[in-house]
VOBA-123394 format. One record per residue (C-alpha): residue in one letter; x, y, z. Coordinates in steps of 0.1 Angstrom, whole numbers, plus 2048, in hexadecimal, padded with zeros to 3 digits. Layout:
BEGIN
aXYZ;...
# end
This chain:
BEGIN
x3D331BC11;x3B0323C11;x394311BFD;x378327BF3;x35C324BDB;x351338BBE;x32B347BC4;x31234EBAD;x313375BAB;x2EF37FBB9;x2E93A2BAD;x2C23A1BA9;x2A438BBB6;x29D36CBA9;x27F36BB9F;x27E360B79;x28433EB69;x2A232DB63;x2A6338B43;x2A535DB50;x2BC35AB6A;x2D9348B51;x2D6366B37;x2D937DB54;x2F636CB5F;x303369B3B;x300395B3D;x30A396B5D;x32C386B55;x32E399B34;x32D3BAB43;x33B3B6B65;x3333BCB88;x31E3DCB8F;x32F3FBBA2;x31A3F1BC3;x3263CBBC7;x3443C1BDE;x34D39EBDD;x339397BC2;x3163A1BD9;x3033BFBD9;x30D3D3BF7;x2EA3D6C07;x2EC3AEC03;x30A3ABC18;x2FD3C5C31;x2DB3B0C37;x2E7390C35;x304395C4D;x2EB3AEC66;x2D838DC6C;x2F5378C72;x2F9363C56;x31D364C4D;x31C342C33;x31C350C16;x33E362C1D;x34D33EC1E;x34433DBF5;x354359BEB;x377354BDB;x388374BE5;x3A636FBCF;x39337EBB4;x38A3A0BC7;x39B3BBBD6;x3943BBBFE;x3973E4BFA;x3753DBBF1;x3653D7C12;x3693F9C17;x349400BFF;x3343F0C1A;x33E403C34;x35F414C47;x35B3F9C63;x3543DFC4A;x3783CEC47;x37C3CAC6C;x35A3BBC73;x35B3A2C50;x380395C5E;x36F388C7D;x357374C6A;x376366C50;x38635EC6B;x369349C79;x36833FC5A;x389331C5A;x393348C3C;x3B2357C4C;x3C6367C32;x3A937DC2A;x39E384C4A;x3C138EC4C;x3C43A7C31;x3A43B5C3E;x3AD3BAC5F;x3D03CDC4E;x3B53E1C3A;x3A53ECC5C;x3C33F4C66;x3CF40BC49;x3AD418C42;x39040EC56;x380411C77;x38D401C99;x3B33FFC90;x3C03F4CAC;x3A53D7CB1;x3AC3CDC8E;x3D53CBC97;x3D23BCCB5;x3B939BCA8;x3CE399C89;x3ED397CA2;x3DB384CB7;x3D2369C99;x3F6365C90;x402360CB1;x3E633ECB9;x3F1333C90;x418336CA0;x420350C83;x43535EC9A;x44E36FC7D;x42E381C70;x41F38BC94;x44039CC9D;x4433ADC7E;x4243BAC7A;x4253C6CA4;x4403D9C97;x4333E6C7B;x40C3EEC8C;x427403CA9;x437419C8C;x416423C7B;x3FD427C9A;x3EA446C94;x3DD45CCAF;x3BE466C9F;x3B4440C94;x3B6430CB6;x395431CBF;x38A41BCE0;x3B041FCED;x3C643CCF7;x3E643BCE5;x3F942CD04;x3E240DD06;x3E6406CE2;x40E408CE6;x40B3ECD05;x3F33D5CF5;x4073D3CD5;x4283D3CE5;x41A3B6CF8;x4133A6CDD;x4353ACCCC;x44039DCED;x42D37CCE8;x44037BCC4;x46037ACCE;x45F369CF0;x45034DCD8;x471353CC1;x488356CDE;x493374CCE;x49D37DCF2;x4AF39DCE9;x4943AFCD8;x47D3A2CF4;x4923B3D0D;x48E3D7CF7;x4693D5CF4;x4653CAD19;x4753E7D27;x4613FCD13;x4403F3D1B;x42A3FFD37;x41D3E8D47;x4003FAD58;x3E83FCD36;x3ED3D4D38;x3D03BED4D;x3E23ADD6A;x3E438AD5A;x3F5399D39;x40E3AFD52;x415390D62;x41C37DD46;x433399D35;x44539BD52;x44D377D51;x456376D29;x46E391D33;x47F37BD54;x48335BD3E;x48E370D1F;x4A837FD3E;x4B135AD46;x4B1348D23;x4CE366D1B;x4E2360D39;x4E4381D4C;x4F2382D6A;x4D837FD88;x4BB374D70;x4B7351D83;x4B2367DA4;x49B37DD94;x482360D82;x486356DA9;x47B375DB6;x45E37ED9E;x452358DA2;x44A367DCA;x43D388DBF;x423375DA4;x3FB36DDAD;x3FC34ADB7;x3F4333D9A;x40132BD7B;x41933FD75;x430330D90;x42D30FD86;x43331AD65;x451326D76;x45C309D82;x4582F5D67;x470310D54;x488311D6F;x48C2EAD74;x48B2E1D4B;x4AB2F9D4C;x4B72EDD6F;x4AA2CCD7E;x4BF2D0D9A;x4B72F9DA0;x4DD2FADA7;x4D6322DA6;x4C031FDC3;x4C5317DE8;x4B32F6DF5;x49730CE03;x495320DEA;x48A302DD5;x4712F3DEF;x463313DEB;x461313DC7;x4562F4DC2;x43A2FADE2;x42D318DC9;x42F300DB0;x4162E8DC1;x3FD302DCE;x3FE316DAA;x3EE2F2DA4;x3D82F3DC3;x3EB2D2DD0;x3EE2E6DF3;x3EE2C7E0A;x4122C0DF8;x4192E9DF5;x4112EAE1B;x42F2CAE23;x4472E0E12;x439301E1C;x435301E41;x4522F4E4B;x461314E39;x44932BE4D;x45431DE6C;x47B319E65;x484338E4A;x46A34FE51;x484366E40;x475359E20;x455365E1F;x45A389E16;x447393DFB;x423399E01;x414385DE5;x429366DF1;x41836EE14;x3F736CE07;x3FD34DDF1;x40A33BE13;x3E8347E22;x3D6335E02;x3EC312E09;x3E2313E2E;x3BF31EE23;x3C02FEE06;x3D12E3E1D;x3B62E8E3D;x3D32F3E56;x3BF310E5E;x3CB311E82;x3F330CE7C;x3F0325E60;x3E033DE72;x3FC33BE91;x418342E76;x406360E67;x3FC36CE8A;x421368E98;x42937FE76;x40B395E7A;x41C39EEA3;x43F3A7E9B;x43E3CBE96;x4563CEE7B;x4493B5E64;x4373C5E46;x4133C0E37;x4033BFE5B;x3E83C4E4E;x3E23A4E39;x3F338FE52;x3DB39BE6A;x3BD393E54;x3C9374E45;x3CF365E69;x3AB372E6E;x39E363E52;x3AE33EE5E;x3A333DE80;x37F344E73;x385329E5B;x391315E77;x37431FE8D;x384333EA7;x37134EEA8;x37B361EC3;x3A0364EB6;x39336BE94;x37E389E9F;x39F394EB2;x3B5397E96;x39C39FE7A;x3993C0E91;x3B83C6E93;x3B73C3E6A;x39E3DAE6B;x3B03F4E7D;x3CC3F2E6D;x3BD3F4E41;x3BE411E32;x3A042AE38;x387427E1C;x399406E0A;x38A3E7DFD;x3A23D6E16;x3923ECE32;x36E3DEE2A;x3793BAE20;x3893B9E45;x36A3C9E4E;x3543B0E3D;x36C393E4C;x36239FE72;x33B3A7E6D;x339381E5E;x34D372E79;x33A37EE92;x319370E7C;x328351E7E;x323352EA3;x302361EA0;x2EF376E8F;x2E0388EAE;x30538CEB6;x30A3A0E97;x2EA3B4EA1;x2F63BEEBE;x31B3CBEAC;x3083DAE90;x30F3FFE9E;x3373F1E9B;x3323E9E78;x31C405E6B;x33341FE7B;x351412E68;x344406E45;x34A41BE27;x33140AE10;x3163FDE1F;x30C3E6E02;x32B3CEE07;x31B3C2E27;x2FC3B7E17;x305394E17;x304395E40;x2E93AAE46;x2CF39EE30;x2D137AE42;x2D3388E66;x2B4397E5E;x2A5377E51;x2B236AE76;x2A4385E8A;x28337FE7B;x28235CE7F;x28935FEA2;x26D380EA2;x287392EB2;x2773B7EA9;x2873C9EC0;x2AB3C1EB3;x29A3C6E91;x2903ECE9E;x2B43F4EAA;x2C53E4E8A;x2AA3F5E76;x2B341AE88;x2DD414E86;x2D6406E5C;x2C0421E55;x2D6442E4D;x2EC430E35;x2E6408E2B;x2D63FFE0C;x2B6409E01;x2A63E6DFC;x2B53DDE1E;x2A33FCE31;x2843F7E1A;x2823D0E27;x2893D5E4B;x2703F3E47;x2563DBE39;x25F3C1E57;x25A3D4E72;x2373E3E68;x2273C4E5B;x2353B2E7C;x21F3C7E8E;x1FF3C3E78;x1DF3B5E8D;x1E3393E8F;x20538FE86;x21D39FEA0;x22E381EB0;x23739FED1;x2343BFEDA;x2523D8ED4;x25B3EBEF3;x24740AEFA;x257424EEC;x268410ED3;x25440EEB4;x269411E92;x263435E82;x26342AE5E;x26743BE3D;x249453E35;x23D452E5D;x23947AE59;x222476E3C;x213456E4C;x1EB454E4B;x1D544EE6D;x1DF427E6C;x20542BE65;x20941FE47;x221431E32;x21A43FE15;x223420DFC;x20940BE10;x1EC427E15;x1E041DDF3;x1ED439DDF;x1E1438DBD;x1F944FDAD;x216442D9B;x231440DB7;x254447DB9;x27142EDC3;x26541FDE2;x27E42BDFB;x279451DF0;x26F467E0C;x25047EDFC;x25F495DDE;x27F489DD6;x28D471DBF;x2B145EDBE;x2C5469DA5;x2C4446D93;x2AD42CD90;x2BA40AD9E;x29B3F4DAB;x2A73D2DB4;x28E3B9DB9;x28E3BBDD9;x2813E0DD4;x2643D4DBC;x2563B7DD5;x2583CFDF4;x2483EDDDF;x2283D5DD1;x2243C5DF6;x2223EDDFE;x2063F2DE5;x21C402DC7;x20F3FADA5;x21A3EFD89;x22840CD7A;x243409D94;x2543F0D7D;x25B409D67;x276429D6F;x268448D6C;x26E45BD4B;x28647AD53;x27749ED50;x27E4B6D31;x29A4A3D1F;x297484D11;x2B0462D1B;x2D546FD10;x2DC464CEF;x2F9454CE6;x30E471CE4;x30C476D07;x31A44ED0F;x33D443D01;x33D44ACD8;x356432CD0;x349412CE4;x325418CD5;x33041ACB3;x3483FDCB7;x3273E7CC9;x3103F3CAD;x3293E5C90;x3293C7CA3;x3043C5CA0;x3053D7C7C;x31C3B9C6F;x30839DC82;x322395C9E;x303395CB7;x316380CD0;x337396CD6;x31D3B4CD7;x3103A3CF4;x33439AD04;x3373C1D03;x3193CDD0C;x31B3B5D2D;x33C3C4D32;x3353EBD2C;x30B3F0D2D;x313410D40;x32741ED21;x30C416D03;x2ED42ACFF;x2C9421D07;x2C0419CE4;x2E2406CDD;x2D53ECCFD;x2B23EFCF1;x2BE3DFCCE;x2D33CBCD9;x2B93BACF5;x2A33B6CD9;x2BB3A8CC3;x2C238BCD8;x29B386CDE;x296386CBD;x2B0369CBD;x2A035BCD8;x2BD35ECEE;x2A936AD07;x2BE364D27;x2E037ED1A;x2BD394D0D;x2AB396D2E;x2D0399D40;x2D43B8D29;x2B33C9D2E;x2B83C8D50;x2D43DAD54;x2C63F5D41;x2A63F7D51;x2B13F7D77;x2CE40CD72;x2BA426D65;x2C1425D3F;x2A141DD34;x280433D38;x25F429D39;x24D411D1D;x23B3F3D24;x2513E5D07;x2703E7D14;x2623D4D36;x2513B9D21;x2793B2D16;x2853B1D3F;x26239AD41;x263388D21;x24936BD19;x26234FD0C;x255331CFE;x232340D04;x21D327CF9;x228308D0A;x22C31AD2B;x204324D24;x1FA304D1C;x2132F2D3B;x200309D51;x1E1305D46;x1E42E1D4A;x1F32E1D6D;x1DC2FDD79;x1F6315D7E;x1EC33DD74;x20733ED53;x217360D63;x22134BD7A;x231331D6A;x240349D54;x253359D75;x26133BD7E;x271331D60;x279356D5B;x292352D7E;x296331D79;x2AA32FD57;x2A234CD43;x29433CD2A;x2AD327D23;x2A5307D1A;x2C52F2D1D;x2D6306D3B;x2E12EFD57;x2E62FAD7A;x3082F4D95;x2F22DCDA8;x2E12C7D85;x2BE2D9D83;x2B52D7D5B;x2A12E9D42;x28C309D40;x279300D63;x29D2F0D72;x2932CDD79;x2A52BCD8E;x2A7297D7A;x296284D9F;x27E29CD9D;x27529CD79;x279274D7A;x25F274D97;x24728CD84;x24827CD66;x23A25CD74;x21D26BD85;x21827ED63;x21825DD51;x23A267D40;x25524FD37;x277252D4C;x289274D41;x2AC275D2E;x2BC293D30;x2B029DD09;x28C29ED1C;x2932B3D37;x2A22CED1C;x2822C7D07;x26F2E8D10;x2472D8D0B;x2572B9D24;x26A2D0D3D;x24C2E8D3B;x2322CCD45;x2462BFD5D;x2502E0D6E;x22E2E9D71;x21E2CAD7D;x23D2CCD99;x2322EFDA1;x20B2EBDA4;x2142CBDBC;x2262E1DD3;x20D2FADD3;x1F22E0DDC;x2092D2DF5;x2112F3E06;x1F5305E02;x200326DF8;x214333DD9;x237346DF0;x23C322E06;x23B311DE6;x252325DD0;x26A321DEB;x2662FBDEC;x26C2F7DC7;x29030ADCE;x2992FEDF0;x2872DEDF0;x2632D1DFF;x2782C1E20;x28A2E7E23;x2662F7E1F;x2562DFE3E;x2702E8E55;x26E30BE51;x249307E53;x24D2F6E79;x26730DE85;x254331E79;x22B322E7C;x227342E8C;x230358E6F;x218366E57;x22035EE39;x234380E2B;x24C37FE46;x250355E46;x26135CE24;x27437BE39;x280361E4D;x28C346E35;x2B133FE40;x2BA338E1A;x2C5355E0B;x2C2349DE6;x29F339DF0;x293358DFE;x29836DDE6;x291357DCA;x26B354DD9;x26E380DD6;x27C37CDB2;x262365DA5;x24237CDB7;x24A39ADA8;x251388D82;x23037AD88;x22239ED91;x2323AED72;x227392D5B;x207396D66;x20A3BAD66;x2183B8D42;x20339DD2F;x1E43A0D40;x1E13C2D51;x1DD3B7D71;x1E63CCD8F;x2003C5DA8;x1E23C1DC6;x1D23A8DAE;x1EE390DA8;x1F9395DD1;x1D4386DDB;x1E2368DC7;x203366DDA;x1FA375DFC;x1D5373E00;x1D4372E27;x1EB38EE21;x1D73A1E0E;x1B439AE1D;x1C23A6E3B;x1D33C5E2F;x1B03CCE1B;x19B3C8E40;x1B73E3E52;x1AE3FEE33;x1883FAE38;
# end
């Protein structure tokens, strides 16, 4: 029963006395409500209060007294999107008959019918989920489905119908709708779990072979729940499993145990099957779930002779997993050499063109990493000759590289440089491009290549008299992606960072940031992108549900339009959720989406909490851009995020190192409630930063002690001394330190760029001064 409370009815602004607003109450309830109010509120009332997110007020209203038809005078959508907030609200019977409205009459049926089923179904009003399923499956209207084609609709209410009677053990009816319902439109979890309703619904009625089948499906089901679930089922009914033979039930209850990742006890019962009843192990799924106990349990070694036996006999099936799975376990037992033999064979064996065919792949080229990375250097014409996307292997090349250049082995850079070239990633070529020339600058090649075997490098043919190409020739026309060979553009504009740092250490300016604005026709409007998701993400912004407009436009950015992101980025700055806004805007930007605008950078590069992180760098000597790219990578801005490993706060402390800093600051001991204070994190995160900077002696060695730590940062300084600078950060083993120091020296370029129109070169003679002297002395 709900418990609301009569509002005053606000038709006008107060602005009179008291007196005048009791008379016009006095007429107000004399002559009634005005045609434009709903609910007892002006319509333009609802539509701005609920646009900025305030939803309160709904709480006050008591909706016996009104007809909910009359949420269809603010708007078509309007009984769908109010429901959500009732329900919030915990006003469920209304939410309820609104959500029926949207049904009969509004926009997003199907939505609508599916939440209002899916609120019955967590309140256990079974009765009224199953009729209503029933009822939403007789009316659904082909020209009112909207985000769904007709057969998806069917399945996800039929799934739902399932739910109500499984929960009913109306087995019978179960049985009808099961049969009926396609299982493809259903996500894999959801197929699963209908599947099961429908075996127990089998069992609970007693038809003949339904123990068997429970049995069977248990095998054929993704390790995890479900077969405990199972089991649970199976021995409530049975607690002896007299239906089942005695290894049938070790291998039940085995499932059981790894479901519930207890795979030193799965692996008792397990291997002993493996070994005595191989017969067992038929299905593929059961296969790979016997790969995940021996995985689990550390019996890499025996596992990997029981799959390999398997993987040998010629008429056994799936060859192909049992080939990579015992791959996959003598790498994780360190055998290398066996690994590589049947990962190959895995290889050989996956389907031309398949994500099996380049995780196999992947498998090999990191096995053979793991026993060097000049080993992998010297197999890279193997691996480019067989990979299909060339980006899946970025993970392995980017830190042989890093290797290779710590060891300044340029000639194996040159040949892995001429095999990548024709097809890896451009950010890859565009680094090892980079490496290769400024190894060789005066003063800074650590060995001669080869005669003969000098890297030709993107732009050699318009190369001036010194060799540089064209992005480090000092061009000072706007210029296009980096990688571009002269006069031609990619098709779409996706700069990583990685693109950015390499292009401003090439001389590129700032304008690089931005994608270049398409010739003749303006950006595609949203006409041109998926109608009915833009209009559904726009009502969710239109009716202040700001969050799920951000759940969807995480999900499906490439399906809204560029001003649908743009509002909703600014949305969430506007609500100072500035992480999920900056995560937004730069999807858009680097897929292409948006064009141009200094404005829609400054929201990629936002200045959060501006005015301590000015004065924290002004006190700690720090230039503010700066300060503002680190918290920019280090939290986005958000104040009270946490990290995996404990780092805390917008410049992600770790508590030592804040406790530490704080003392020599003259700051009492930090609590947690300090380091998520922004002013104290702030302080303290500067004052950390400026010490390493003092300490180090340059701004790149620095940034990647303050992510891989000061003792990290020594080492690395002993074991590549003879590195300039540039190519020491190359060279960082790290992956996640290396890059981060990338990350946070182009944010501090495009802050600079942004706030205080400063070029590129100007904020690079801050970062890389020897760097830049020395490329300044080559030019003159």
């Amino acid at each position: 029963m709900e418990k609301t409370i009569k509002s005053p009815l606000i038709t006008c602004p107060l602005r009179a006395t008291v007196l005048f607003i009791s008379v016009f109450a006095l007429l107000f309830a004399l002559t009634g409500c005005s045609d434009r109010d709903v609910f007892g509120y002006e319509k333009q009332y609802i539509r701005e209060k609920l646009a900025h997110g305030e939803r309160g007020f709904l709480r006050h209203i008591d909706y016996s007294k009104y007809d909910v038809d009359q949420a269809l005078e603010i708007g078509s959508a309007a009984p769908y999107y109010i429901a959500r907030h009732l329900e919030s609200l915990d006003l469920v019977s209304t939410s309820a008959a609104l959500r029926l409205l949207a049904w009969k009459t509004g926009d997003f049926p199907v939505q609508a019918a599916l939440e209002l089923l899916d609120s019955y179904l967590q309140e256990e009003e079974f009765d009224r989920a199953e009729s209503s399923a029933e009822r939403f499956l007789e009316e659904l209207d082909q020209d009112r489905l909207v985000l769904y084609s007709r057969e998806e609709a069917e399945a996800l209410i039929t799934y739902k119908l399932i739910q109500a009677l499984y929960e009913q053990k109306k087995d019978k009816q179960l049985l009808k709708w099961s049969r009926s319902l396609d299982p493809e439109k259903l996500e894999e979890e959801e197929r699963f779990e209908a599947q099961l309703m429908e075996q127990v619904a089998s069992y609970r009625l007693g038809e003949p072979g339904a123990p068997g089948e429970l049995y069977r499906f248990a095998l054929r089901a993704p390790l995890g729940e479900l077969q405990g679930r199972i089991y649970l089922f199976l021995t409530y009914h049975d607690p002896d499993l007299q239906d089942f033979t005695e290894d049938q039930r070790d291998l039940l209850k085995g499932l059981y145990l790894a479901g519930g990742r207890q795979y030193g006890q799965a692996y008792d019962l397990l291997h002993p099957l493996a070994l005595e009843v191989p017969e067992l192990f038929q299905e593929r799924r059961l296969l790979l779930s016997l790969y995940r106990v021996y995985l689990g349990s550390s019996a890499h070694e025996e596992g990997a002779q029981v799959l390999g036996r398997w993987a040998k006999e010629s008429d056994r099936q799936f060859r192909f997993e049992l080939n990579e799975r015992t791959g996959r376990l003598y790498r994780a037992a360190g055998n290398y050499p066996r690994a590589l033999d049947y990962l190959e064979q895995a290889v050989r064996l996956a389907p031309a063109g398949s994500i099996e065919h380049e995780r196999a792949l992947w498998y090999w080229a990191s096995t053979l990493y793991r026993t060097g990375a000049v080993r992998l250097a010297d197999h890279m014409d193997q691996l480019v000759s067989r990979w299909q996307d060339p980006e899946y292997f970025d993970d392995l090349i980017d830190p042989m590289i890093a290797d290779l250049v710590g060891r300044g082995d340029w000639r194996r850079l040159d040949e892995v440089y001429r095999l990548l070239a024709p097809s890896a990633e451009p950010d890859t070529i565009q680094r090892l491009s980079y490496i290769l020339r400024h190894s060789g600058r005066p003063g800074y090649r650590r060995g001669p290549l080869p005669a003969g075997e000098a890297a030709v490098l993107p732009g050699e043919a318009s190369a001036g008299p010194k060799g540089d190409s064209p992005l480090s020739a000092g061009r000072t026309e706007p210029p296009g992606p980096p990688w571009s060979p002269p006069g031609e553009e990619p098709e779409d504009w996706r700069v990583s960072t990685a693109g950015f740092y390499y292009a401003f250490l090439g001389g590129a300016d700032g304008s690089v940031l931005l994608p270049p604005a398409p010739a003749g026709e303006q950006t595609p409007q949203t006409e041109e992108f998926r109608p009915a998701m833009n209009r559904y993400v726009r009502g969710m912004l239109d009716y202040g549900h700001l969050w799920e407009a951000y759940r969807l436009g995480s999900r499906s950015s490439g399906e809204l339009s560029p001003e649908l992101l743009l509002r909703l980025t600014e949305e969430l700055a506007e609500q100072d959720a500035l992480r999920p806004s900056i995560r937004i805007a730069e999807a858009a930007l680097r897929s292409g989406r948006w064009t141009g605008g200094e404005q829609r950078l400054s929201l990629v590069y936002p200045q959060g909490y501006a005015r301590l992180v000015k004065e924290a760098a002004a006190e700690a000597g720090l230039p503010a851009g700066l300060l503002f790219a680190v918290v920019r990578e280090e939290s986005r801005f958000d104040e009270e995020i946490v990290s995996y490993a404990g780092a805390v706060g917008l410049s992600q402390l770790m508590p030592d190192t804040a406790s530490d800093m704080a003392a020599r600051l003259g700051l009492p001991e930090p609590e947690h409630s300090d380091l998520i204070d922004p002013k104290t994190n702030l302080r303290i995160g500067a004052y950390y930063l400026a010490g390493l900077i003092d300490r180090f002696d340059s701004i790149p060695r620095a940034l990647a002690a303050y992510n891989g730590g000061p003792t990290r940062m020594r080492r690395w300084e002993r074991l590549y001394a003879d590195l300039p600078e540039d190519l020491l950060v190359e060279a960082i083993p790290i992956e996640q330190t290396r890059n981060y120091v990338k990350k946070v020296v182009v944010s501090f370029i495009a802050y600079e760029y942004l706030y205080r129109q400063r070029s590129p070169v100007e904020t690079l003679a801050v970062v890389y001064p020897d760097f830049t002297a020395a490329k300044r002395g080559g030019e003159n």
